[in-house]
N, C-alpha and C positions, 0 to 999 in steps of 0.2 A: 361275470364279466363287467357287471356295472360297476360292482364295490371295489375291483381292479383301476376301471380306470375314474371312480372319486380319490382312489387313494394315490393315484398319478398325481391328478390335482391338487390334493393337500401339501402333496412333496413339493409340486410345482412352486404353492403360492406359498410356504416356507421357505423354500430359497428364495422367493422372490423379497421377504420379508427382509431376510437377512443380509444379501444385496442393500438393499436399502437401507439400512439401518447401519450399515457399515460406511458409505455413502456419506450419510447424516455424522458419522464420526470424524470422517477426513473433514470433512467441510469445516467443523470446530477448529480442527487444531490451523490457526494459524490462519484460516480463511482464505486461502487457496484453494480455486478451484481451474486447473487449468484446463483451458477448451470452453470453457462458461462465458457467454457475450453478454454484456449488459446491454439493456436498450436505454434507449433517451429517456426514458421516466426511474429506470434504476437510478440514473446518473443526477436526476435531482433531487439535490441535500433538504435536511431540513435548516431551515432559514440562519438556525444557530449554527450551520457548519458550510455556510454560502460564503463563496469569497467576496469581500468587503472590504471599503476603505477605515480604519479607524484613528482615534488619536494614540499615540503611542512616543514615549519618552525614551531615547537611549541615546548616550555617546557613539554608537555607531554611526559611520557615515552613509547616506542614501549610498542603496542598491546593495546591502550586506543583508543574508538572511539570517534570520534568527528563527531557531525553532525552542518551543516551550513544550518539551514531551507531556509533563505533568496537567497541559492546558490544552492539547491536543491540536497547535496551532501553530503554522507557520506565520512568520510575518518576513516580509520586502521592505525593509525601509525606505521610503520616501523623507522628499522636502519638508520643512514646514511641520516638525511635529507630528510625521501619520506614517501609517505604514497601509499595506495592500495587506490583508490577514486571510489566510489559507486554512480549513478546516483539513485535517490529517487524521492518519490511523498513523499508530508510532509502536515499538516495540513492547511484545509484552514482557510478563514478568518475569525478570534473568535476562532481558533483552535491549534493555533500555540503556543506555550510556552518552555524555556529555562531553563536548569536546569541542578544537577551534580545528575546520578544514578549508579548504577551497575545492569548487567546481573541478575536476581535472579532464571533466568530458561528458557531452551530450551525445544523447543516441535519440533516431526517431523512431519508434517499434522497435526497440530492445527485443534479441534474442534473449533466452534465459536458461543459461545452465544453472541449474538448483548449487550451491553448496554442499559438498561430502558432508558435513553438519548438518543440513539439511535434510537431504536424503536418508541418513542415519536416526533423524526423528521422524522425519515423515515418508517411510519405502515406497511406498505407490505413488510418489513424485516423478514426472519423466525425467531422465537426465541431461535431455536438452529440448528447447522448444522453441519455436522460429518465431520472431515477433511476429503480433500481428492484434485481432480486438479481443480473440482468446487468450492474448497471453499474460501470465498475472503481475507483468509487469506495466501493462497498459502502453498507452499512447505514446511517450518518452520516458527516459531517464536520465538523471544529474546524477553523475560519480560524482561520491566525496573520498577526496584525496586518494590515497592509494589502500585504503577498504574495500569489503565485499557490500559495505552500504551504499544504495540510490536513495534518493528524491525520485518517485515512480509515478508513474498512473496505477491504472488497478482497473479487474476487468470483476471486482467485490466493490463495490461503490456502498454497500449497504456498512461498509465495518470501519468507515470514514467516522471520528470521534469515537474509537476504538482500540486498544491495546492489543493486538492481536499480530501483528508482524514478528519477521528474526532480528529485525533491529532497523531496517529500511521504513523510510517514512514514505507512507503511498498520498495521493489525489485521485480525485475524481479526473476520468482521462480529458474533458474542458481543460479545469486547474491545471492539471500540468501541463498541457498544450500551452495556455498562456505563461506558465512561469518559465517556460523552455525558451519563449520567445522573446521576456525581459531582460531573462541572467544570461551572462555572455560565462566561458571558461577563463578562470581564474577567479570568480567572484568568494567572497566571503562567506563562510558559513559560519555560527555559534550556533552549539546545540547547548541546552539546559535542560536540567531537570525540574529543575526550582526556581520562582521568581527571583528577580535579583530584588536585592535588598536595599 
């Protein structure tokens, strides 16, 4: 009877292993973990990915974002030579792409149905989830144009200067509270890959 029920146990704490472990694989691909709440210490960056004012040169006019996938940063143009620079997680590899959009809509706590693409890579994804601190779109989101890309929060604050999205650029859910509140619909977006030259 005892070797019976060690051998419960072993069974038990094997599954329990593999559970876990499986767990630890979702969580890779893509950094999505939906239902996962960050607390206020998740949500503080390391200093190199704290938003900041910097100096910053472009023909663009104040108030147009620019994002540098390859530098993992958004910037807000302001006055005077400076921009408002946003630490970001940006699309990984096969996911990353360059273009000129506009804002076409804000949401506060974004609902989130995953992408048929989505789900097709990642099946243990729910097919819909109601905003809120768990959901892995975070705090708000900025539609660009008429794509399945946001400007998000994120309820992963840890993969902030990180490659690891479908092509959507997340924030810390602060960051995008505040950049929700700057940019109005219809603003300017440039995405890049590469510094201009």
């Amino acid at each position: 009877m005892l070797l019976c029920r060690v051998g419960s146990l072993l069974i038990l704490l094997a599954s329990l292993s593999t559970v876990s472990s499986h767990a630890v694989a979702q969580s890779r691909d893509g950094g999505d973990q939906p239902g996962y709440v960050p607390t206020a210490r998740d949500e503080e960056l390391d200093p190199k990915w704290q938003r900041t004012v910097v100096f910053y040169r472009t023909s663009e006019p104040p108030g147009t974002i620019i994002v540098h996938t390859n530098e993992r940063y958004l910037y807000v143009v302001q006055p005077g030579g400076r921009a408002l620079r946003y630490g970001i997680g940006v699309g990984r590899e096969g996911f990353q792409w360059q273009g000129l959009l506009k804002i076409t809509r804000k949401q506060e706590w974004p609902d989130w149905p995953p992408p048929d693409e989505m789900i097709q890579r990642q099946p243990y994804l729910p097919r819909w989830m109601a905003g809120g601190p768990g959901n892995p779109l975070g705090a708000r989101a900025l539609y660009l144009g008429t794509t399945v890309y946001r400007i998000h929060g994120t309820n992963q604050p840890q993969t902030i200067g990180s490659a690891v999205s479908s092509g959507c650029f997340r924030l810390t859910n602060p960051d995008v509270s505040d950049l929700y509140d700057r940019i109005p619909v219809g603003t300017k977006v440039v995405v890049r890959q590469r510094p201009e030259v």
